[in-house]
N, C-alpha and C positions, 0 to 999 in steps of 0.2 A: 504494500500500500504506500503510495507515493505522493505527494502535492505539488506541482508545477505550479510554479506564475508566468507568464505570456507577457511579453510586453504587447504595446498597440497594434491592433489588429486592423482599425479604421477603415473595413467592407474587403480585407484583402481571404477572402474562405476560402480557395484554394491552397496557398501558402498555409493557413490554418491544420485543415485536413492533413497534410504534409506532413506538418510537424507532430500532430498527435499520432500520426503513424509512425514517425521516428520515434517519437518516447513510447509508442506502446500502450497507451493510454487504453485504458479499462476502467470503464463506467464505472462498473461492479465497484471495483475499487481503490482507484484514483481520485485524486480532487484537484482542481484546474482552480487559479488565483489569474483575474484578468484586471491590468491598470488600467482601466477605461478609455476612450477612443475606441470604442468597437465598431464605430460607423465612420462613413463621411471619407467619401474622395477617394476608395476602391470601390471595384466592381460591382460587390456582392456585399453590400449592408443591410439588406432584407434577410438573407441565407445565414449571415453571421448573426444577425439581433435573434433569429429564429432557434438556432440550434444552442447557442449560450443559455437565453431561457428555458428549455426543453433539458437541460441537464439538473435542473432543479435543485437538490440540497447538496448533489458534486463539484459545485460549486461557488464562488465570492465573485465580486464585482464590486468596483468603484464607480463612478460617475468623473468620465471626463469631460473637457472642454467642447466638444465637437458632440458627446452626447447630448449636455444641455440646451446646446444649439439648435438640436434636433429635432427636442423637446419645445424648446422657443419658438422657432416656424412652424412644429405643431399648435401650437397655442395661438397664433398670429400676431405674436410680441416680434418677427423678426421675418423680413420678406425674402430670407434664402440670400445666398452668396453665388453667383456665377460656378463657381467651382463643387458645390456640393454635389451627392452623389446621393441624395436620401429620397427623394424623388419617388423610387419604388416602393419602399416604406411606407410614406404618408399614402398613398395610392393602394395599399396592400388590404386585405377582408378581414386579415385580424391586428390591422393596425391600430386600433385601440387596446387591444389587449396586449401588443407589444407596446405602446407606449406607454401604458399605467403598468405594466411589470416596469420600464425601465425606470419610472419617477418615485419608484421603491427601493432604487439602489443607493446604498450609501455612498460617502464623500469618506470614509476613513476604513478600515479593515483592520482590525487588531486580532490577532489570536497570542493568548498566552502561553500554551504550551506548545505551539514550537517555533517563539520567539520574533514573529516579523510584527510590522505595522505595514500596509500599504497607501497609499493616497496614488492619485494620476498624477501632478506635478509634487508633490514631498508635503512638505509640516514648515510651517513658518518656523523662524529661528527661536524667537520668542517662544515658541508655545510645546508644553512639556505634553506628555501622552494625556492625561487627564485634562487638561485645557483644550489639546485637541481634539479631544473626543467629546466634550462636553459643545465648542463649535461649530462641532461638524454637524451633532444633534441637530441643534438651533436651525440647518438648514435643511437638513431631513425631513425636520417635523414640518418646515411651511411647503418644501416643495409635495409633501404626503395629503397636503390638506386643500380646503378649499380655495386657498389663495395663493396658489401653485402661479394658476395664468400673472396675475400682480406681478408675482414673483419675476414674472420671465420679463414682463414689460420693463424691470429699472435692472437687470439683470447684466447687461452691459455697460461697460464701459473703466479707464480706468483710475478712476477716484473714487474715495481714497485709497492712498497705495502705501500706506501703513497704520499698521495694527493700532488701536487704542482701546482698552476695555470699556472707553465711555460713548465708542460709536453706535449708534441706537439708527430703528428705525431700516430703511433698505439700504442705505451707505453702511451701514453694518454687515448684512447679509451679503452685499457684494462685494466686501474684502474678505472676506472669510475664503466666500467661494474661487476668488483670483488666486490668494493666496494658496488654494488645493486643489486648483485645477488650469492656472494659467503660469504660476511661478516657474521661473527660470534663474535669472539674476537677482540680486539683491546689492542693495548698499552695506556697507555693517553695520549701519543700525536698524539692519532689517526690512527695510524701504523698500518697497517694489520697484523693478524696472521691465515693465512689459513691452517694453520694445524689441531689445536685445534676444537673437533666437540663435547667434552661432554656437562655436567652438567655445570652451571654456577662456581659451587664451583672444577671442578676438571682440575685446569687450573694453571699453575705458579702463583706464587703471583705478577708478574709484568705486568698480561693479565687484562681485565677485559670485559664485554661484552657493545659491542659498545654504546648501550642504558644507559652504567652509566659513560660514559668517563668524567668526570669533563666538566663543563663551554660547554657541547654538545650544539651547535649554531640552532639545531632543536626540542630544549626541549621542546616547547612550540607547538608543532605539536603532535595532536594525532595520532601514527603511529601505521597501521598494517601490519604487515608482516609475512612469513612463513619461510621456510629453513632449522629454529633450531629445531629439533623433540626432541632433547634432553631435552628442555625447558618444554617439556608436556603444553605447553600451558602458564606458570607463567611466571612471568617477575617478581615481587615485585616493580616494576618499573613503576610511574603514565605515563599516557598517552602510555603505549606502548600495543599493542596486538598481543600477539605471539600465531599464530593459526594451525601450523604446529605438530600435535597432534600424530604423526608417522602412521597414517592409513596403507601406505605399509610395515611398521614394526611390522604389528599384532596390532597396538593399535586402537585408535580413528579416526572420519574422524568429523573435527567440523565446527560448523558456528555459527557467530557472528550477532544477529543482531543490527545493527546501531543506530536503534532510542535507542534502552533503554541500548545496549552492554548484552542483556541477550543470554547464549550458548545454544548450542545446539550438542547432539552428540551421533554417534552411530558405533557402534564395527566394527573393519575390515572385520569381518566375525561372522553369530550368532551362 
């Protein structure tokens, strides 16, 4: 019995199928950990939102950026981006039942017994596992509830771009959610820079990536997450696992598995 984590998968189900046949994966008794981006800008995001759901309790998922997205032009808070690929989704006979399975997925993943935390871009510096998880709540519970649609309408954009416990209100709600599903760079004191999407090295010298902000209050969590393609998977950085390997950018589509952290990976196309 094994647990794999997948980095972003973002509608690429071929390269998916691939890889679960490389590791061997057995329903029966395997459990698959996915860092969200399961849709958007590959082929097959219908096939993938399909077959994720359909694995039922073999399963975790996070909620990433391109998910909410998803979610948001389902709601009519956001008129679609030229480039999306969700189109068949929203169009689908059980796309309401995929889309309220999806606005049930959390924004955090913790299991204690064997040691990870997950998020789709990581854990703000600031905030320790209990802060995170009490945050992440707060967004769970609006996006689970009737004021989901709200939700999605202030849901963009990127102010504020640092943490304060006194932000109230939807400026509250939408640092949270940047912070755990759009984070890449930071300043050291924590400050969001949502611009910056390269390489670790090709960034001002006053950025740095959130995983080495000095005095990070979650250092002590082994974290995996996706979002950065840029990263090709390295961090240099202990306890972090960056599994977002660019699959719908022609590269890798990889999996981590948990007991030992040995990878596993196979081309976007052969």
């Amino acid at each position: 019995m094994s647990t794999y984590a997948i980095g972003d998968i973002q509608g690429c189900f071929d390269p998916l199928e691939r890889l679960l046949a490389l590791i061997e994966f057995d329903p029966d008794k395997d459990s698959l950990w996915f860092t969200g981006d399961l849709v958007n800008r590959g082929p097959k995001s219908l096939a993938t939102l399909r077959f994720i759901k359909n694995l039922g309790e073999r399963h975790h998922t996070v909620l990433g950026n391109h998910d909410l997205h998803l979610l948001a032009v389902a709601h009519g808070a956001h008129p679609g981006s030229d480039d999306d690929s969700i189109a068949e989704i929203l169009a689908a006979p059980d796309r309401d039942e995929l889309l309220n399975w999806l606005r049930q997925q959390p924004l955090l993943h913790h299991d204690a017994t064997l040691g990870y935390t997950m998020a789709h871009a990581g854990i703000a510096p600031a905030w320790d596992l209990e802060k995170a998880q009490a945050l992440a709540k707060e967004v769970e519970n609006v996006l689970q509830s009737d004021e989901a649609s709200q939700f999605f309408h202030h849901m963009y954009g990127n102010r504020p771009d640092f943490w304060q416990d006194d932000l109230q209100g939807w400026e509250r709600l939408r640092c949270i959610t940047n912070y755990f599903t759009r984070m890449r760079f930071c300043y050291e004191d924590g400050r969001l820079d949502l611009r910056n999407k390269g390489t670790i090295d090709s960034h001002a010298g006053n950025l740095v990536p959130w995983f080495r902000v000095k005095n990070r209050a979650n250092a002590d969590l082994d974290i995996i997450f996706g979002h950065w393609a840029a990263l090709a998977g390295i961090t240099h950085t202990p306890n972090t696992f960056a599994l977002d390997t660019g699959c719908v950018w022609g590269y890798c589509l990889t999996a981590m598995r948990l007991e030992d952290q040995k990878r596993f990976q196979v081309l976007s196309s052969n």
